[in-house]
MIVEXDO-617524 format. One record per residue (C-alpha): y, x, z. Coordinates in pm, 1 decimal, decimal comma. Each point is the difference from the previous one (the first is absolute). Example, Ala and Ser with C-alpha at 12.3 -4.5 7.8 and 13.67 -1.06 7.14 Angstrom:
BEGIN
- -450,0:1230,0:780,0
- 344,0:137,0:-66,0
This chain:
BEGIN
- 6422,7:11653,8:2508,9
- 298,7:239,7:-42,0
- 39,1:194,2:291,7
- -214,3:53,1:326,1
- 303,2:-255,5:180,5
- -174,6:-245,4:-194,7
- -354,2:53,7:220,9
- -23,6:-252,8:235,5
- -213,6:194,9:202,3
- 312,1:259,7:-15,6
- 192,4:-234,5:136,9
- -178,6:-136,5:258,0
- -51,6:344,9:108,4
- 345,7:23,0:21,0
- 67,0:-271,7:206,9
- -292,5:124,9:245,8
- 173,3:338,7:10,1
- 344,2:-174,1:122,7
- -209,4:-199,1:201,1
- -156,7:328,6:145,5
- 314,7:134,3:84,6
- 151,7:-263,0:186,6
- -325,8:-105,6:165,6
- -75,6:381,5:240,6
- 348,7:53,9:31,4
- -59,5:-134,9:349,2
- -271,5:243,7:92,6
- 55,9:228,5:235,4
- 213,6:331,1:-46,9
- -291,3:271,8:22,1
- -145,7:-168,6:-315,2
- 256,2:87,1:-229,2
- -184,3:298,7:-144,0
- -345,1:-149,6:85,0
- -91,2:-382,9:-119,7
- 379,9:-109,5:-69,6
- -15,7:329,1:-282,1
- -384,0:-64,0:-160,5
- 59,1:-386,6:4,0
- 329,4:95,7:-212,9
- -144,8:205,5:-228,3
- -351,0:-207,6:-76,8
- 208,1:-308,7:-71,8
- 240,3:218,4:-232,6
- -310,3:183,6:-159,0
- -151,0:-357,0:-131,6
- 316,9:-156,9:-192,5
- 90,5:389,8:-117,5
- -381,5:73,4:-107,2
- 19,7:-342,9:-239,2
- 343,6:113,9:-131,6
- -112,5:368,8:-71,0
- -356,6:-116,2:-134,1
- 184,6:-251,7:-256,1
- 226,6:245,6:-106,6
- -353,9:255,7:-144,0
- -106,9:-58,3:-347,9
- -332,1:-105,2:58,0
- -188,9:-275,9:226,2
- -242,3:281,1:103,4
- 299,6:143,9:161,8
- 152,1:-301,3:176,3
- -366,4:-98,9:124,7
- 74,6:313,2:155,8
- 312,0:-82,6:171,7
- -149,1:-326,6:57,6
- -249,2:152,8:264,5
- 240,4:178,3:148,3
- 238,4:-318,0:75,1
- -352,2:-144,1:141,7
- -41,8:287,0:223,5
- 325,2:46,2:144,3
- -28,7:-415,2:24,6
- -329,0:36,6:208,5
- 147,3:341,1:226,7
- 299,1:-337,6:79,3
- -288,8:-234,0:68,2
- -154,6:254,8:203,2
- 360,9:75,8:194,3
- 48,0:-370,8:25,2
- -278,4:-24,8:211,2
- 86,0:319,1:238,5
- 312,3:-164,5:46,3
- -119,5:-352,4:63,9
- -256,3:157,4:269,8
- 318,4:262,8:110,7
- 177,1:-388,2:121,3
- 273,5:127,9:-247,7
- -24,8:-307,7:-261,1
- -133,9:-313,2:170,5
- -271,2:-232,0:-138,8
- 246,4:-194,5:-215,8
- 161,0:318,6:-154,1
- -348,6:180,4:-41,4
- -107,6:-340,1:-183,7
- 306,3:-12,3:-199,9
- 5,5:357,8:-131,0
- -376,0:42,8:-50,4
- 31,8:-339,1:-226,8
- 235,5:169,9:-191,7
- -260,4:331,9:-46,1
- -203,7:-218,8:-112,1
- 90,0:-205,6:-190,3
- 160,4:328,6:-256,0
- -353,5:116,5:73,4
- -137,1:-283,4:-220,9
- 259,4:22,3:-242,8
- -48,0:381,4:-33,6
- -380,2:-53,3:-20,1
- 46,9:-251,7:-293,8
- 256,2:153,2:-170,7
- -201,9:352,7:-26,0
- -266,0:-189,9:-124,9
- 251,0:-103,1:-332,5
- 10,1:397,6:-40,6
- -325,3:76,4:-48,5
């Protein structure tokens, strides 16, 4: 592993970050400082946590960042839901995007464990 590009849970993050973006562009205008903003910057805050954490000098330090990817992942779990129960993603979209929390979830779990 060279670089933190190499992470696939970087880049999956990624891809759920683009995925993000494109997904609540749709909600309604008075959310664009509210849910539309946090969703943003949780999704943003995982992929840039696992880059910032790989680029410290010690694993005690990316376990670190590690968390904090896993919290800003559960705050967009947690926004996922408002949003499903808002009617502003439907079931199929809520199922979708929560799949893809998830699923990183797992892989972050695992992967922290390799740092210890």
């Amino acid at each position: 592993m060279k670089t933190y590009r190499d992470l696939l849970i970087w880049q999956k993050s990624i891809e759920l970050v683009v995925d993000i973006y494109k997904g609540i562009e749709p909600f309604p205008n008075f959310e664009e400082y509210g849910l539309k903003s946090q969703m943003r910057r949780c999704s943003i805050s995982i992929a840039s946590n696992i880059a910032e954490g790989f680029g410290r000098r010690s694993n005690k330090d990316f376990r670190r960042f590690i968390d904090i990817a896993i919290g800003s992942l559960f705050e967009l779990q947690t926004q996922l839901e408002i949003c499903k129960r808002l009617d502003y993603l439907n079931d199929e979209q809520f199922s979708i995007y929560f799949e893809q929390t998830r699923e990183i979830e797992r892989m972050i779990v695992a992967f922290r464990k390799t740092l210890n």
